[in-house]
LUMGU-835362 format. One record per residue: residue in one letter; y, x, z of N, C-alpha, C, CB in turn. Coordinates in steps of 0.02 Angstrom, whole numbers, padded with zeros to 5 digits, always signed. Glycine has a CB too. Layout:
N
aYXZYXZYXZYXZ;...
//
This chain:
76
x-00463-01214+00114-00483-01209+00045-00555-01184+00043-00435-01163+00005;x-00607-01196+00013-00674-01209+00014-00668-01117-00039-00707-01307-00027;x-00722-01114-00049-00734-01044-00076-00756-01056-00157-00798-01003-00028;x-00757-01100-00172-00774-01103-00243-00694-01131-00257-00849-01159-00267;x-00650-01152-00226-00603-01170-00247-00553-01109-00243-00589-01227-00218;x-00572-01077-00194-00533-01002-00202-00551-00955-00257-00544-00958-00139;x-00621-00957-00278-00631-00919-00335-00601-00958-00394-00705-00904-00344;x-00581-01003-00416-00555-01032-00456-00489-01026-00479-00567-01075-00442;x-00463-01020-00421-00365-01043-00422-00334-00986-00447-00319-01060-00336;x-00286-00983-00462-00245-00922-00481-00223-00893-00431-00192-00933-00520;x-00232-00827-00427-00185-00777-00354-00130-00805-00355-00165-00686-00360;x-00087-00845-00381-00004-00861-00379-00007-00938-00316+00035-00890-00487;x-00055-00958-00327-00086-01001-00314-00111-01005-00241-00127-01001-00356;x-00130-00948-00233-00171-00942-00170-00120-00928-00095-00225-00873-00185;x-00048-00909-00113-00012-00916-00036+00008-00834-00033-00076-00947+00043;x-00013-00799-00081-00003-00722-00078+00030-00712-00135-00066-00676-00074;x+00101-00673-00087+00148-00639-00141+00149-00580-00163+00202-00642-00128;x+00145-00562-00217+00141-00491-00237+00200-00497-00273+00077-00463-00278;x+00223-00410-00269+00294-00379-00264+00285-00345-00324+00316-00331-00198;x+00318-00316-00358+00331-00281-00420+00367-00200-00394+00388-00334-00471;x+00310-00156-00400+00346-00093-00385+00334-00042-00448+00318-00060-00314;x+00357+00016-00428+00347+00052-00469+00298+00111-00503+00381+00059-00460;x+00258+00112-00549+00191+00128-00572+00186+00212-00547+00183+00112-00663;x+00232+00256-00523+00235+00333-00526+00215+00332-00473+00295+00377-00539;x+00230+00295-00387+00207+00310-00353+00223+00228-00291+00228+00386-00348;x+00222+00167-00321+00195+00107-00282+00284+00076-00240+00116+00144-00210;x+00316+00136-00253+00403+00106-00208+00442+00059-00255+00473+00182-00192;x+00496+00041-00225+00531-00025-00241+00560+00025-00285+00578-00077-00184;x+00600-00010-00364+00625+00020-00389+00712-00001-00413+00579+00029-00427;x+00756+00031-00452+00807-00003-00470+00833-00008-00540+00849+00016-00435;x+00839-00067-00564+00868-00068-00656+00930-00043-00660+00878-00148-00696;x+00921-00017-00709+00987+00017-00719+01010-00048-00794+00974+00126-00743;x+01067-00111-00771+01066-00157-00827+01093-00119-00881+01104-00222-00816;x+01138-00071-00893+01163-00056-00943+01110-00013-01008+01219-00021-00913;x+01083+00034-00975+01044+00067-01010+00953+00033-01004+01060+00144-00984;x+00949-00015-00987+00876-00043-00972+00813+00003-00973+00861-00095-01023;x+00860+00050-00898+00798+00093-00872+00772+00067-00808+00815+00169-00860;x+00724+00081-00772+00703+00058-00727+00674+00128-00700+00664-00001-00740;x+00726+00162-00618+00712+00196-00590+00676+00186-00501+00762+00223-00606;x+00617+00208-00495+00588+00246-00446+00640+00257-00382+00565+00314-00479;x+00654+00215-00308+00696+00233-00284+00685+00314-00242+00712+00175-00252;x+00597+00291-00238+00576+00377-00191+00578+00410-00240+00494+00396-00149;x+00532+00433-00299+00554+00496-00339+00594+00497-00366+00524+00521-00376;x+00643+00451-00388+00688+00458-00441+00668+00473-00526+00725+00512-00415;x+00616+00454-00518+00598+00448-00590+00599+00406-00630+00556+00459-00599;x+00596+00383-00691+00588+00339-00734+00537+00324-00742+00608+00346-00778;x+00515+00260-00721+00449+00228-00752+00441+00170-00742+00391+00252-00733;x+00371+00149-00745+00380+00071-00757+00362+00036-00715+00352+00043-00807;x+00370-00016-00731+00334-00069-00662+00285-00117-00657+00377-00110-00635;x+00261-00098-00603+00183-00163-00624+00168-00206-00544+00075-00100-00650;x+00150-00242-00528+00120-00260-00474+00084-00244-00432+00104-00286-00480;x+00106-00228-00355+00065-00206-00309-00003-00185-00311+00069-00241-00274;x-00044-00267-00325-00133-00257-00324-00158-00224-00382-00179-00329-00324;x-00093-00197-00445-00133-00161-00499-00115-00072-00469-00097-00185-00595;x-00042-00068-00451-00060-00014-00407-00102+00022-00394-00059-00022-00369;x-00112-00041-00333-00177-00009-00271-00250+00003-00314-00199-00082-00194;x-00269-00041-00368-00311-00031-00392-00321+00041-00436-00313-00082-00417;x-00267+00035-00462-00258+00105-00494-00280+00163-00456-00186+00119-00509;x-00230+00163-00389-00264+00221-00353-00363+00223-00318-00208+00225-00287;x-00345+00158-00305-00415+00146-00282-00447+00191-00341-00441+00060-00278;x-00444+00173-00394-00494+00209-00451-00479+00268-00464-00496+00180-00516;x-00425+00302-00468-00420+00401-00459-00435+00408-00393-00333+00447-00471;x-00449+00368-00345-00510+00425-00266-00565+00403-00286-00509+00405-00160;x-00611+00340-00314-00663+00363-00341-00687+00408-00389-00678+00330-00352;x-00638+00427-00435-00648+00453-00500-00631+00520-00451-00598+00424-00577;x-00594+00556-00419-00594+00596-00379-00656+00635-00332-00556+00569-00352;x-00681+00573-00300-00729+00577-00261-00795+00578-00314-00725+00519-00207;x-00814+00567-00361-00866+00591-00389-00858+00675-00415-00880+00541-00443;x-00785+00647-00448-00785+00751-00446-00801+00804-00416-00740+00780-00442;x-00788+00792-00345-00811+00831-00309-00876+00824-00291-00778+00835-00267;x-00910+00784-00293-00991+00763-00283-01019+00827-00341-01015+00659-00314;x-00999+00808-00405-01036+00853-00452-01026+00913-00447-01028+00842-00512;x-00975+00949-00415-00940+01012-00425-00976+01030-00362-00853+01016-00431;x-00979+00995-00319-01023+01019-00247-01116+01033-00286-01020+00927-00168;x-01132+01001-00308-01215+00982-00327-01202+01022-00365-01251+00910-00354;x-01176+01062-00409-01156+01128-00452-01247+01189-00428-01046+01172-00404;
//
């Protein structure tokens, strides 16, 4: 696949599967059908679910947003 055709296509598209975990901390989670909760199998918490690469992005962006903190608090 040529590179303008990869920027084009849809990620669903592209041969890569992304998984649906859970937003508190990235693990597989389990529905509960009766009460339509959706629990966290590592913490056991309730929350929601989103897709792997928004995840990772997520965190990706609290260690930057992290890592400047401490930049300014150091330059203090």
């Amino acid at each position: 696949m040529s590179y303008d055709n990869w920027k084009l296509s849809n990620p669903i598209d592209d041969g890569y599967v992304y998984e649906m975990v859970s937003s508190c901390c990235g693990c597989h989670y389990e529905e509960d059908e009766h009460a339509y909760v959706i629990w966290c199998k590592h913490c056991g918490n309730e929350c929601d679910i989103i897709e792997d690469y928004e995840y990772k992005q997520i965190r990706y962006d609290e260690y930057l947003e992290n890592k400047a903190d401490a930049k300014r608090k150091y330059n203090e």
